[in-house]
C-alpha positions as CSV (number, residue, x, y, z in Angstrom):
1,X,170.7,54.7,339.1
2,X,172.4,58.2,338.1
3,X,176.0,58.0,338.8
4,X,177.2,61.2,341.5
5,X,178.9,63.7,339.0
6,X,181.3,66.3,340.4
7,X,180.1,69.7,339.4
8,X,180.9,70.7,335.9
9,X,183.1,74.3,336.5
10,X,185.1,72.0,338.4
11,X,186.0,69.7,336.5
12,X,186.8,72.3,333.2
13,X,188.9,74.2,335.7
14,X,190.7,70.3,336.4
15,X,190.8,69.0,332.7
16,X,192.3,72.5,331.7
17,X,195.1,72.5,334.3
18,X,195.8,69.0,333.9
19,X,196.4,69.5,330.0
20,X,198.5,72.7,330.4
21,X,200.5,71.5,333.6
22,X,199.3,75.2,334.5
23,X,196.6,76.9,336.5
24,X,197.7,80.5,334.8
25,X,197.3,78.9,331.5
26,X,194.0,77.3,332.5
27,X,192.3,80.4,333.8
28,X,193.9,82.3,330.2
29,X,192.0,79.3,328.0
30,X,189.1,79.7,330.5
31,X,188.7,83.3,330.7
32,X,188.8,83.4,334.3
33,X,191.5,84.5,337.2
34,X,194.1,81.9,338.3
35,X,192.5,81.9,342.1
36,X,189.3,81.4,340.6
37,X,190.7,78.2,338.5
38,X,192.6,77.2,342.1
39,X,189.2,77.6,344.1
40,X,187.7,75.2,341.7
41,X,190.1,72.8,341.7
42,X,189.8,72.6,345.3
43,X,186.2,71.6,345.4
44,X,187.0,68.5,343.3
45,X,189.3,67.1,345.5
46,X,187.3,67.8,348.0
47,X,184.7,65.9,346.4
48,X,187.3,63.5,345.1
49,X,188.6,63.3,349.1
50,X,192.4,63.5,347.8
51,X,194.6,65.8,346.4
52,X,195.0,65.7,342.6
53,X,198.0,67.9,342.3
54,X,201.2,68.5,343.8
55,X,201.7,72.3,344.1
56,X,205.4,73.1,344.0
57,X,206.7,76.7,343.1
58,X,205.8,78.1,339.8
59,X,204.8,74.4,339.0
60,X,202.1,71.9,339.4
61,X,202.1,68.1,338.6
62,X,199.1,65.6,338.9
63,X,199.1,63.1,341.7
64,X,198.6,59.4,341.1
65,X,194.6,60.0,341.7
66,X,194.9,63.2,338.8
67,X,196.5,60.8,336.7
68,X,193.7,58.5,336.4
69,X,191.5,61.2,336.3
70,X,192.8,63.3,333.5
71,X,193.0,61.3,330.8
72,X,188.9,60.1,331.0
73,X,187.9,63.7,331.8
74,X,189.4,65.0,328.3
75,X,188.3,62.2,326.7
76,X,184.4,62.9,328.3
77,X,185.8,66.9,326.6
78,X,186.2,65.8,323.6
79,X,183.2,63.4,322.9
80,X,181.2,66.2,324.3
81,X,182.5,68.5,321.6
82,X,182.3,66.2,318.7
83,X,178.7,65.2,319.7
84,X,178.3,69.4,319.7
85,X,179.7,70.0,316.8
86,X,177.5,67.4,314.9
87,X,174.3,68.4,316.4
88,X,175.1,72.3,315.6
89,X,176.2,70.8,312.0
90,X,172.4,69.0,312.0
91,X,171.0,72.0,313.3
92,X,172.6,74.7,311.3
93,X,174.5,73.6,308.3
94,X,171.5,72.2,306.1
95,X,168.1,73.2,306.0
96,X,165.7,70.5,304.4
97,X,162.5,72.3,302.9
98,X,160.0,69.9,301.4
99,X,157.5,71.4,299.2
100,X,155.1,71.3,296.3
101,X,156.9,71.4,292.2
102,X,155.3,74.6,291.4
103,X,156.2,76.7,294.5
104,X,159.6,75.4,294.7
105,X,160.2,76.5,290.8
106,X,157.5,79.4,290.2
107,X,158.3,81.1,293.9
108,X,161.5,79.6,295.8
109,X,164.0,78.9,293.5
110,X,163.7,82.6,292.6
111,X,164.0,84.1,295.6
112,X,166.0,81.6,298.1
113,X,169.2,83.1,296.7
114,X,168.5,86.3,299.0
115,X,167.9,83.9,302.1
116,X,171.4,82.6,301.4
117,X,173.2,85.8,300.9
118,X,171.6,86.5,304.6
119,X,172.6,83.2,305.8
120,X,175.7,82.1,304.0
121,X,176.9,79.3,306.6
122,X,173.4,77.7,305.3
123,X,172.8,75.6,302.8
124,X,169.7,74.6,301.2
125,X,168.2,71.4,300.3
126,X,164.4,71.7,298.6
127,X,162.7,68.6,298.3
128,X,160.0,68.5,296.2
129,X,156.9,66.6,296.6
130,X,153.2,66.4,297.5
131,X,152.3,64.2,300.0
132,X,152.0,64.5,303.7
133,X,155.4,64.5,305.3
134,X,156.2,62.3,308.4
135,X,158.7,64.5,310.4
136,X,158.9,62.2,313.4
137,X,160.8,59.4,310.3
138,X,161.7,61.7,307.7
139,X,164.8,64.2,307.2
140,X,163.0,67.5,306.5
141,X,163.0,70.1,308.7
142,X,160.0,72.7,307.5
143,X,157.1,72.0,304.8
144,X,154.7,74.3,302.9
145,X,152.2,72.9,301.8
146,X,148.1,73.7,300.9
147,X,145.3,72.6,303.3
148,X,143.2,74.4,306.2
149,X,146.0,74.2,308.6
150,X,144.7,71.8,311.1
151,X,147.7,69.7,311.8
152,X,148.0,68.5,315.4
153,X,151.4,69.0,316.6
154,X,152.7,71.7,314.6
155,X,153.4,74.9,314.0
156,X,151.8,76.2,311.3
157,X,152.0,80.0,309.8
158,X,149.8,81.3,306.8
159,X,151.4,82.5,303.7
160,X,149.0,83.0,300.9
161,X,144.9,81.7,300.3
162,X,144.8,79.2,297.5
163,X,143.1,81.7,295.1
164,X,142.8,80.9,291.7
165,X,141.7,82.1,288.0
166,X,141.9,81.1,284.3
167,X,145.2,82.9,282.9
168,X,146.5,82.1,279.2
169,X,149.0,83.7,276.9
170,X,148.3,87.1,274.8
171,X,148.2,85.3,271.4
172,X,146.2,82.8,272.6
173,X,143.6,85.7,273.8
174,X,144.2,87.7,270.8
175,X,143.2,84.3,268.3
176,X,139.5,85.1,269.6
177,X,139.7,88.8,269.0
178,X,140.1,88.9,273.0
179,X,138.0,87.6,275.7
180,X,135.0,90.0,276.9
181,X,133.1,87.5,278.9
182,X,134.5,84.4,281.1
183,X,131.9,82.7,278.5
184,X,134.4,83.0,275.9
185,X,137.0,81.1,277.7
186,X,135.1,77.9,276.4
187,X,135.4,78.5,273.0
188,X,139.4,77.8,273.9
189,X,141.0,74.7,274.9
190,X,141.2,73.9,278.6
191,X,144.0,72.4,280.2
192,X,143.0,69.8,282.6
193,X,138.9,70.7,282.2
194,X,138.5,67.9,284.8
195,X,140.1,70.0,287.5
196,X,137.8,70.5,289.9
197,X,138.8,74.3,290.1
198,X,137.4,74.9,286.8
199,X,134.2,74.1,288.0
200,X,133.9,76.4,290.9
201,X,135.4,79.4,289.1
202,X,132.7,79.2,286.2
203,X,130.0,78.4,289.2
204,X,131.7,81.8,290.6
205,X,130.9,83.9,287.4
206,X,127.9,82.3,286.7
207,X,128.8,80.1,283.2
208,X,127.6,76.9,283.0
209,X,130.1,74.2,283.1
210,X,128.1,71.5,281.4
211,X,130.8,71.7,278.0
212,X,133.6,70.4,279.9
213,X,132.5,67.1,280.6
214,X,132.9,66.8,276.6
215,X,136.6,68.0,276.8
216,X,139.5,65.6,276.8
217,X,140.6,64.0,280.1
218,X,143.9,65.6,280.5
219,X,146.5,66.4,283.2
220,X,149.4,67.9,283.8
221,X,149.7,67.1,287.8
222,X,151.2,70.7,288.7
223,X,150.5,74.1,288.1
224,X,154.2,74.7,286.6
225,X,153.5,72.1,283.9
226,X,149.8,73.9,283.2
227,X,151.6,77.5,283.3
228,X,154.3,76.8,281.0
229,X,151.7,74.9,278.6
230,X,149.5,78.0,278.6
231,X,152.6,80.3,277.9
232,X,153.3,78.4,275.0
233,X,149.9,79.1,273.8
234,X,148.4,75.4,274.1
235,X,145.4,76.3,276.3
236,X,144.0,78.4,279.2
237,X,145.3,77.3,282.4
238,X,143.2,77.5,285.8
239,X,146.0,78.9,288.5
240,X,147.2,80.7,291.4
241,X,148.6,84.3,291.1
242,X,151.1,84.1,293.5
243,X,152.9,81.4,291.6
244,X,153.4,83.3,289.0
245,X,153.9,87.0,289.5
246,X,157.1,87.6,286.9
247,X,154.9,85.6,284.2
248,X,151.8,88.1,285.1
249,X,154.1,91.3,285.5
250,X,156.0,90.1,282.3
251,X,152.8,89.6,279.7
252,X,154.0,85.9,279.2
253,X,150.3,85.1,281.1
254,X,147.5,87.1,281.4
255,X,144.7,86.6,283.9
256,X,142.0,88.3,281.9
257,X,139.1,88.3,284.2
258,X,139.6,90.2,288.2
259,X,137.5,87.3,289.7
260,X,138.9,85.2,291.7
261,X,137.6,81.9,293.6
262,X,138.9,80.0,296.8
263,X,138.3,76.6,297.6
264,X,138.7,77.4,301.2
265,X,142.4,76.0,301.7
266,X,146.0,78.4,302.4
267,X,149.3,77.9,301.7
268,X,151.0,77.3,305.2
269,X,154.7,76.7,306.8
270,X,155.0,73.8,309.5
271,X,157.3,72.5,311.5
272,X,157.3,70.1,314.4
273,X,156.0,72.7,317.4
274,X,158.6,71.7,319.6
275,X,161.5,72.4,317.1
276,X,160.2,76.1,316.7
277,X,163.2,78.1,318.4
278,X,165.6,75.5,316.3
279,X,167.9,79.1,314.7
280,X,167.9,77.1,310.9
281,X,164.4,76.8,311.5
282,X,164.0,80.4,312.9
283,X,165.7,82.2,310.3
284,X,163.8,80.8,307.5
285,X,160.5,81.4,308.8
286,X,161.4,84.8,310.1
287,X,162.8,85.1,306.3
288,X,159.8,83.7,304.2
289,X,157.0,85.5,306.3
290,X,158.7,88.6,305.7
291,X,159.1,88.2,302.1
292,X,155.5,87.2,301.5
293,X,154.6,90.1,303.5
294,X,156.7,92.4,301.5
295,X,155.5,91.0,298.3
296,X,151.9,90.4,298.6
297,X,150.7,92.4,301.7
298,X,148.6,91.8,304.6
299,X,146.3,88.5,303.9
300,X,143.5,87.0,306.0
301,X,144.2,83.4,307.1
């Protein structure tokens, strides 16, 4: 059974006036008017069915019942505010962020400093990985993550399509006398030829792909691995543009062909639907959308 409660402005009008031995000081730490703190005050004993103060001239001093009752009452304050405090500490002092290697180092790690400098009180923790994260048993508060966004329970808002297309360094390019035709990419080396990407680009353009199956089984298991391998001139890498957009704008990669292919997947931000109006969780999304939309303009989902 639920216990009978008294109502709550009463009681903080009571536990205030019992710890200051004061209804002026009460209604000065309450912010309200010293009849208003006596009105209150009133309707607990009332509820209480005895007086808890003596009320004496410029003076008031609990009654036997107000003795019993003030200790427990600041007691039930403070465990109220400790149990506050630790849920505002869980819900605003660390954001968890889980996420793939190469968008936390080719995308966030250079540009979460301007989140922070917007939310200084908030600190960051990215953790980086690519499976499926469990919210329900996990400590992570949003994910992005690639797929078609059909995820039962959460919120889920588009950031970019998973485009992709063969980039390599300038030297590597120049080695050939430049690349006029995507046929000429095979008469490189191809980092990770067994990706299935490669495939569906060259089915894209219309270059047979049958040469690959001949070309070492190799993987690097993340785009930044395959990026900074290609920068260094070891091979053409198959990746995603808006990984690397310094690296393009830079000339440390070049994507030398416009064509671009999609396997049909986006890069999304979840979150547990019913955590959506959590403020960490708020301000990050409101933050990240707006970036992507100031960076890469208005994309189709």
């Amino acid at each position: 059974m639920t216990l009978p409660l008294p109502p709550l402005p009463a009681v903080r009008a009571f536990e205030a006036a019992a710890r200051h031995g004061s209804f002026t000081k009460a209604a000065e730490e309450l912010g309200m008017t010293q009849a208003a703190v006596s009105y209150q005050i009133k309707v607990l004993e009332e509820r209480v069915g005895a007086p808890l103060f003596l009320r004496k001239p410029r003076q008031v001093t609990l009654t036997e019942v107000g003795q019993r009752l003030a200790p427990a009452f600041t007691e039930a304050f403070s465990l109220i505010g400790e149990a506050y405090a630790q849920a505002r500490s869980g819900a605003e002092g660390v954001l968890c962020v889980s996420t793939i290697l190469t968008f936390a180092s080719s995308w966030l790690a250079r540009n979460l400093g301007a989140f922070q400098v917007q939310h200084p009180s908030l600190a960051v923790r990215v953790d980086t990985s690519s499976r499926l994260i469990d919210f329900a048993r996990e400590d992570v508060d949003v994910a992005i993550r690639s797929g078609s966004g059909d995820w039962p329970g959460l919120a889920r808002h588009f950031l970019f399509k998973t485009e992709f297309s063969p980039m390599l360094s300038p030297k590597l390019a120049a080695s050939i006398g430049g690349l006029k035709e995507p046929a000429d990419l095979l008469r490189l080396p191809i980092l990770d030829p067994g990706d299935p990407w490669w495939r569906e680009w060259f089915a894209a353009v219309g270059v047979p792909t049958d040469a690959l199956a001949a070309r070492p089984r190799s993987s690097m298991g993340a785009q930044a691995y395959e990026a900074n391998a290609a920068m260094a001139g070891h091979g053409v890498a198959i990746l995603t543009a808006a990984m690397f957009p310094n690296e393009l704008a830079d000339g440390r990669l070049i994507q030398p062909f416009d064509l671009v292919a999609n396997d049909g997947n986006s890069y999304w931000l979840v979150y547990p639907e019913a955590r959506r109006n959590v403020p960490k969780i708020r301000a990050f999304r409101d933050w990240l959308l707006a970036a992507f939309a100031a960076s890469l303009g208005p994309q189709g989902a």
